[in-house]
N, C-alpha and C positions, 0 to 999 in steps of 0.2 A: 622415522617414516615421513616421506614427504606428503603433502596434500596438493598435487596436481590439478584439484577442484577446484580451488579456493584462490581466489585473485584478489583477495584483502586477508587482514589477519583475523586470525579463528580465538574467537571469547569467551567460549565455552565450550567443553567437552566434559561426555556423560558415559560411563560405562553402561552396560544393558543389566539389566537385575540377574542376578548366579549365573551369568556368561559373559567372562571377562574377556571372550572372543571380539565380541563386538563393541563398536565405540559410535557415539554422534558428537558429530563435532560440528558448531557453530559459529557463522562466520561473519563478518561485517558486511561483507559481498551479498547477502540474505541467502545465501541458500547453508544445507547443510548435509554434508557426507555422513554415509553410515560406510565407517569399515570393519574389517576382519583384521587384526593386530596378532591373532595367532597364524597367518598364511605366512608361507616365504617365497616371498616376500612376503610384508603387513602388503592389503589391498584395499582401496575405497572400491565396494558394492553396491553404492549407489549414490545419486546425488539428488539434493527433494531441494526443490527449485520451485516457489511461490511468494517472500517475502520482497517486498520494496524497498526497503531498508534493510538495516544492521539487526541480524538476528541476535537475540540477548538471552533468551533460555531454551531451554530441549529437557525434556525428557521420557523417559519409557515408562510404554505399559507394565504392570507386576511381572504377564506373559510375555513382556518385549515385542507385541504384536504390535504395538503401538506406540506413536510417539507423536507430541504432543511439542510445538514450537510456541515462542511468541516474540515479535520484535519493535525496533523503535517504526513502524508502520501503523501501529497500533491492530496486528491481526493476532489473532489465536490459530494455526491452521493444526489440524490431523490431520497424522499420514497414518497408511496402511505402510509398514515399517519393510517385511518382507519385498512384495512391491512394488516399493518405490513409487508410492500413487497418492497424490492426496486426497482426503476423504470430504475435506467440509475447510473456509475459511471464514471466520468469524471475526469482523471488526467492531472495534471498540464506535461505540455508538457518538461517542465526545471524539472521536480519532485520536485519542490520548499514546503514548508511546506504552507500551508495555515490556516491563522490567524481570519479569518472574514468574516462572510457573511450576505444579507440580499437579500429575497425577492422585488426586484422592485414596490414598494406598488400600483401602479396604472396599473400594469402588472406583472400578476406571470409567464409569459413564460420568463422573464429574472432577472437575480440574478446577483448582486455584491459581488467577491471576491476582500478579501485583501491577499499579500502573503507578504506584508512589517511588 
């Protein structure tokens, strides 16, 4: 499957939780595709375009309503995932680059970064 979105190379890619339909894929370019990998073709259905930098982690909500970025920009941003809209972008206070993050699995109103 090619990524026609994507104008540098892609760092990460996340399946969506019990729907192996969907993928987010994360690119140095800062933005990041959500496709459909079960269409036939596989298709990007959307492209969530807010980071300054090299995006470094993505992932979804439990519902997959959500997904939840962070990059070498030092932002946190939420999307509303269906979409394709962002909800809120959160910078790191020190502007630090940020490396990691994950959804809180028994609560999506909070999210762990890494910026080490």
């Amino acid at each position: 499957m090619g990524l026609p979105s994507h104008v540098e190379q892609v760092s990460v890619v996340k399946f969506a939780n019990n729907d192996k339909s969907k993928l987010a894929c994360a690119s140095h370019d800062g933005s990041i595709s959500v496709c459909d990998v079960t269409a036939t073709p596989p298709a990007v259905t959307a492209v969530l375009r807010g980071h300054t930098k090299p995006v470094t982690d993505v992932d979804w909500s439990a519902m997959n309503e959500l997904l939840v970025s962070c990059g070498l920009d030092g932002a946190l941003c939420l999307w509303a995932a269906p979409a394709a809209r962002r909800l809120r972008r959160v910078p790191d206070p020190r502007g630090r680059a940020l490396h990691a993050i994950a959804f809180q699995p028994s609560n999506n109103n909070m999210v762990i970064v890494s910026f080490a």
